[in-house]
C-alpha positions in Angstrom: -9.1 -8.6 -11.6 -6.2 -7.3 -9.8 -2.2 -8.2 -11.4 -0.1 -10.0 -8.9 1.4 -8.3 -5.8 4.9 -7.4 -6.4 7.1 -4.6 -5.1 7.8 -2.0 -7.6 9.7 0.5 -5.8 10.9 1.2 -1.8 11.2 5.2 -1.2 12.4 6.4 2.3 10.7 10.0 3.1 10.8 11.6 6.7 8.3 9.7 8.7 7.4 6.8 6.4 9.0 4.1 3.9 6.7 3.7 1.1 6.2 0.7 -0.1 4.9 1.0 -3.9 2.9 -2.3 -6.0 1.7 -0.5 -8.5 2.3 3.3 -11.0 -0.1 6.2 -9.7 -0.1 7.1 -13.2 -2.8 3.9 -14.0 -5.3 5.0 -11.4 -8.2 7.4 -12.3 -8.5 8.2 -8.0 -6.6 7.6 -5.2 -7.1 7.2 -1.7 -5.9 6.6 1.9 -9.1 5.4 3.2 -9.4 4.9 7.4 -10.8 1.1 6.8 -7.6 0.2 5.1 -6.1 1.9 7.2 -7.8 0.0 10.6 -6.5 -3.3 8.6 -2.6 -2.1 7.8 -2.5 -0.9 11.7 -3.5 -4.6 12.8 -0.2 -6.1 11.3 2.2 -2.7 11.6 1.1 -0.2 14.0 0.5 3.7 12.4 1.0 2.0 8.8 -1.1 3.6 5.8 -2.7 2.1 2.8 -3.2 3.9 -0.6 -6.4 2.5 -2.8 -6.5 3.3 -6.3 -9.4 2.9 -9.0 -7.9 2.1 -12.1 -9.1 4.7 -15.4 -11.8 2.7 -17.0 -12.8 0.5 -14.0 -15.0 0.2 -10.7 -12.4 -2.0 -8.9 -10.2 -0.8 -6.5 -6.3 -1.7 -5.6 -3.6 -1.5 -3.1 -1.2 1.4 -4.9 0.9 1.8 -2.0 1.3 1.0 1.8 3.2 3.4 4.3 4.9 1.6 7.0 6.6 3.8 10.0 10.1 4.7 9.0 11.4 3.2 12.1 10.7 -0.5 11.1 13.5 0.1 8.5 13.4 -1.2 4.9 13.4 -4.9 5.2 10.7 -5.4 7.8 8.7 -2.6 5.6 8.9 -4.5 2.6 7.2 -7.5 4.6 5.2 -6.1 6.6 3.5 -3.9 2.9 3.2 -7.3 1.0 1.1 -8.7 4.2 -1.1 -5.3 4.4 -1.9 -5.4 0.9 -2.4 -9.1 0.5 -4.9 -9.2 3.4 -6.3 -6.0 1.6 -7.1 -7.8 -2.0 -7.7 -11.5 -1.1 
């Protein structure tokens, strides 16, 4: 079962903020697949999504959601949670 959604860390690079919930380092894969993708772009337009699959497990997670770096930090933040809680529930 996925942990609970929480931000763990906010990095600013040239074209996105990246919004990260959970360590690369716990995921045997990751991905940016276009189905998340098609979600994320429903609530914040160009946004990414980056699904892990934990070492050990079938299950996969919301690592991290890329939101344009023109919404600016704040409306990221928000705008990540939603992504990645419509993602997982």
């Amino acid at each position: 079962m996925a942990d609970t959604l929480r931000v763990k860390s906010v990095e600013t690079t040239d074209e996105y903020i990246h919004v990260r919930f959970r360590d690369p380092d716990v995921f045997d894969t990751i991905r940016t697949p276009d189905w998340a993708a098609d979600i994320a772009r429903d609530i914040s337009n160009g946004a990414e999504v980056r699904t892990g699959k934990r070492i050990g497990s079938d299950e996969w997670e919301v690592q991290s959601v890329l939101i344009e770096k023109q919404a600016g930090t704040e409306k990221a933040r928000d705008e990540a949670k939603e992504i990645a809680q419509e993602i997982e529930s």
